[in-house]
C-alpha positions as CSV (number, residue, x, y, z in Angstrom):
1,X,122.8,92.2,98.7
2,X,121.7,89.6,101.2
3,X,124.6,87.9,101.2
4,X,126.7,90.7,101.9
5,X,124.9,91.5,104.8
6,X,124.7,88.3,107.0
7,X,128.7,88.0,107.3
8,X,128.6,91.9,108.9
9,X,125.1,91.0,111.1
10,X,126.3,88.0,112.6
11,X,129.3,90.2,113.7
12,X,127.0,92.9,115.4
13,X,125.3,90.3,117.1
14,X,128.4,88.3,118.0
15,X,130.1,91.7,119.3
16,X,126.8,93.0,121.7
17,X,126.7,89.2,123.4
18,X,128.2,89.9,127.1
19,X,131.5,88.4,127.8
20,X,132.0,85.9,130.6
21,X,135.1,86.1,132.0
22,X,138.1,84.2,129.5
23,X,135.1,84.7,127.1
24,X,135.8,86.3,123.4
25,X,134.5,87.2,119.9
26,X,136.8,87.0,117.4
27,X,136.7,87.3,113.4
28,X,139.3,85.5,111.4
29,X,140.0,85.6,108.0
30,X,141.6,82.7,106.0
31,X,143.8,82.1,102.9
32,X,144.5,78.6,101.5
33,X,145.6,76.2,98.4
34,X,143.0,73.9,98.1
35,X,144.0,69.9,96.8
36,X,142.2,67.7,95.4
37,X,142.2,64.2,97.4
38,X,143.3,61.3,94.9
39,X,143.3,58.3,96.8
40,X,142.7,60.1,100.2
41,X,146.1,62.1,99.6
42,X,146.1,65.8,99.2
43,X,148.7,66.9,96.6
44,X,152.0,68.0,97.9
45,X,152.8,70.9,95.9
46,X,149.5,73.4,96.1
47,X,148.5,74.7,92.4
48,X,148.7,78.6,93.4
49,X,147.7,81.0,91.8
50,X,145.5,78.2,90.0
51,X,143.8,77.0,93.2
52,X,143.0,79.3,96.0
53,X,140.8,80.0,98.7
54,X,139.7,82.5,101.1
55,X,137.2,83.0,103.5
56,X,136.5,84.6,107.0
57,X,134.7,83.2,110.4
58,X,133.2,85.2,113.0
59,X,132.8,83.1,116.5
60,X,132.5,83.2,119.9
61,X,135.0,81.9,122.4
62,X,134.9,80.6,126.1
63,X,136.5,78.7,129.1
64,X,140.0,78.6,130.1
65,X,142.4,75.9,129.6
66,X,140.4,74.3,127.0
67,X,138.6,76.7,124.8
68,X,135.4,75.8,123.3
69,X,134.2,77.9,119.9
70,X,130.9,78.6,118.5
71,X,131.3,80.0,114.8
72,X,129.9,80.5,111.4
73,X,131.4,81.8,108.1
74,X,131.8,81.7,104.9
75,X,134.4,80.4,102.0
76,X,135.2,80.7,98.5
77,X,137.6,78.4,96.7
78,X,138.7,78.3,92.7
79,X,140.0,75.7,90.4
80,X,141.3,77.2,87.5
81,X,143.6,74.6,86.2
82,X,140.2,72.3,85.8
83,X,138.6,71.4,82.5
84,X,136.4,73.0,83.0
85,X,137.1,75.5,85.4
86,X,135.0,75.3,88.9
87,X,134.6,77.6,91.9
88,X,132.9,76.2,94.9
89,X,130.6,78.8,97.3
90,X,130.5,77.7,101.4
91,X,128.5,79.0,104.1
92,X,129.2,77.2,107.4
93,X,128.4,77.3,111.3
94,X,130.6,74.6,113.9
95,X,132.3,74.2,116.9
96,X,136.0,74.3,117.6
97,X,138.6,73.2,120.2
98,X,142.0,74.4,121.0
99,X,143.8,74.0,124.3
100,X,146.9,76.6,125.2
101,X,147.4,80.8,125.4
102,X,150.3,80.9,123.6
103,X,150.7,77.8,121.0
104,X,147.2,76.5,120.7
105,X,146.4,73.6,119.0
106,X,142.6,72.7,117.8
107,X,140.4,70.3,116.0
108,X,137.0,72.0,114.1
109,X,133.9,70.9,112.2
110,X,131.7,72.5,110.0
111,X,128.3,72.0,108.2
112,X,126.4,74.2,105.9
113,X,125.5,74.9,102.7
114,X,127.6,75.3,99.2
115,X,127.3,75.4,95.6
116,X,129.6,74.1,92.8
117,X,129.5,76.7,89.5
118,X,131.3,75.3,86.5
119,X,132.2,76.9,82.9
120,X,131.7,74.0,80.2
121,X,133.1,74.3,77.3
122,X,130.0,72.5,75.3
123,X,127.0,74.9,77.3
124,X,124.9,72.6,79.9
125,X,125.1,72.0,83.5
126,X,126.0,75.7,84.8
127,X,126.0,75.2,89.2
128,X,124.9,72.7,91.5
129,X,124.3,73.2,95.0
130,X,123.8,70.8,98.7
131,X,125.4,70.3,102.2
132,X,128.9,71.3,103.2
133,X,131.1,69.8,105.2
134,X,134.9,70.8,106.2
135,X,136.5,69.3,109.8
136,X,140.3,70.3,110.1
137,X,143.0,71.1,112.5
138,X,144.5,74.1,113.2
139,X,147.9,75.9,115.5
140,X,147.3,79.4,116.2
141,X,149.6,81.7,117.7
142,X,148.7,84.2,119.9
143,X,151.2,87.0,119.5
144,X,149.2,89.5,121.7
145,X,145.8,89.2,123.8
146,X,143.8,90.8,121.1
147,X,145.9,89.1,117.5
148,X,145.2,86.1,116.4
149,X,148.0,84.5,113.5
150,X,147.9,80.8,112.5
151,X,148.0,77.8,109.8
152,X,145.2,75.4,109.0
153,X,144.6,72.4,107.6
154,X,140.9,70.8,106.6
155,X,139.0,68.5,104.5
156,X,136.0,69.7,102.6
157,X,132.9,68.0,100.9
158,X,130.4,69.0,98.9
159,X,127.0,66.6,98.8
160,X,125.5,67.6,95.6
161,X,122.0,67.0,94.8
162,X,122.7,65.7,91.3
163,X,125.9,64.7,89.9
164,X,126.8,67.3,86.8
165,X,126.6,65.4,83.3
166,X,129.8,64.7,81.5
167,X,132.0,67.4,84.1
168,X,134.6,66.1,86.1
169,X,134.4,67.3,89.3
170,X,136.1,66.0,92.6
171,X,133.4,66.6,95.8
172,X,136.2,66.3,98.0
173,X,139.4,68.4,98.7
174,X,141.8,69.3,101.5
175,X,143.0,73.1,101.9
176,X,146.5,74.2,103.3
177,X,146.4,77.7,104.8
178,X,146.8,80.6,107.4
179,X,144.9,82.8,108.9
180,X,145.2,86.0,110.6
181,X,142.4,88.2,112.6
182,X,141.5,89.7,115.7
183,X,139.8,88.6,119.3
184,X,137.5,91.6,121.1
């Protein structure tokens, strides 16, 4: 219940802030193929419907020119071609910077918290859980002042507090996606 209702306070709160002038609050939400990184490649051809990812960011925007961003969200990403199967939980806050109106380019970074649930085959190890990290780049496209439409790119990392016993899981991955959502 809890959970639910974080994502939809931190909007409240985000949406009552005054706006300074070229100042914005904006919720986004995200879908991706997530990849993991052998030898510091992502795969080429994304594993979907096997491998997704969704998720949604709530943030605030200001400055003109070069925008600065102060957000927070949350993600949720599957592997269901792994033996055995693994879903990965994110909740995030970070900064991110894009220049431009129209085409805007930007770099982000995120830190939080996550946790790793597997389905063994033999029993055991069920979930672990540490610190998140994801920094990516992104090109959104402004099709109107208030519409937000894009594609993304990031690397995520999962630092988990103990390793789980005879699983093979990869702590790092890269996600291809867009996102769509609106500025207020």
């Amino acid at each position: 219940m809890l959970r639910r209702a974080i994502p939809i306070l931190a909007a409240l709160v985000l949406a009552s802030v005054p706006t300074a002038a070229g100042a914005q609050v904006y919720i986004v939400g995200e879908l991706s193929s997530p990849s993991y990184l052998d030898d510091g490649f992502p795969d080429v051809l994304p594993d979907i419907p096997d491998r997704y990812s969704a998720g949604a960011r709530v943030g605030y925007t200001f400055g003109e020119g070069v925008k600065f961003s102060i957000e927070g969200g949350a993600a949720y990403a599957t592997f269901t071609t792994d033996t055995p199967p693994s879903t990965v939980y994110q909740g995030f806050g970070g900064i991110r910077i894009a220049v431009g109106d129209v085409l805007s380019p930007g770099l982000y970074g995120h830190v939080g918290y996550g946790e790793v649930r597997v389905e063994p085959e033999q029993g055991g190890d069920r979930f672990r859980q540490g610190v998140t990290a994801r920094a990516g780049v992104s090109l959104d496209l402004f099709s109107t002042s208030s519409l937000v439409l894009g594609a993304h790119l990031d690397w995520n990392r999962i630092f988990l507090n103990t390793a789980f016993e005879a699983i093979d899981f990869d702590e790092d991955w890269a996600e291809l996606g867009i996102h769509a959502g609106a500025r207020f």
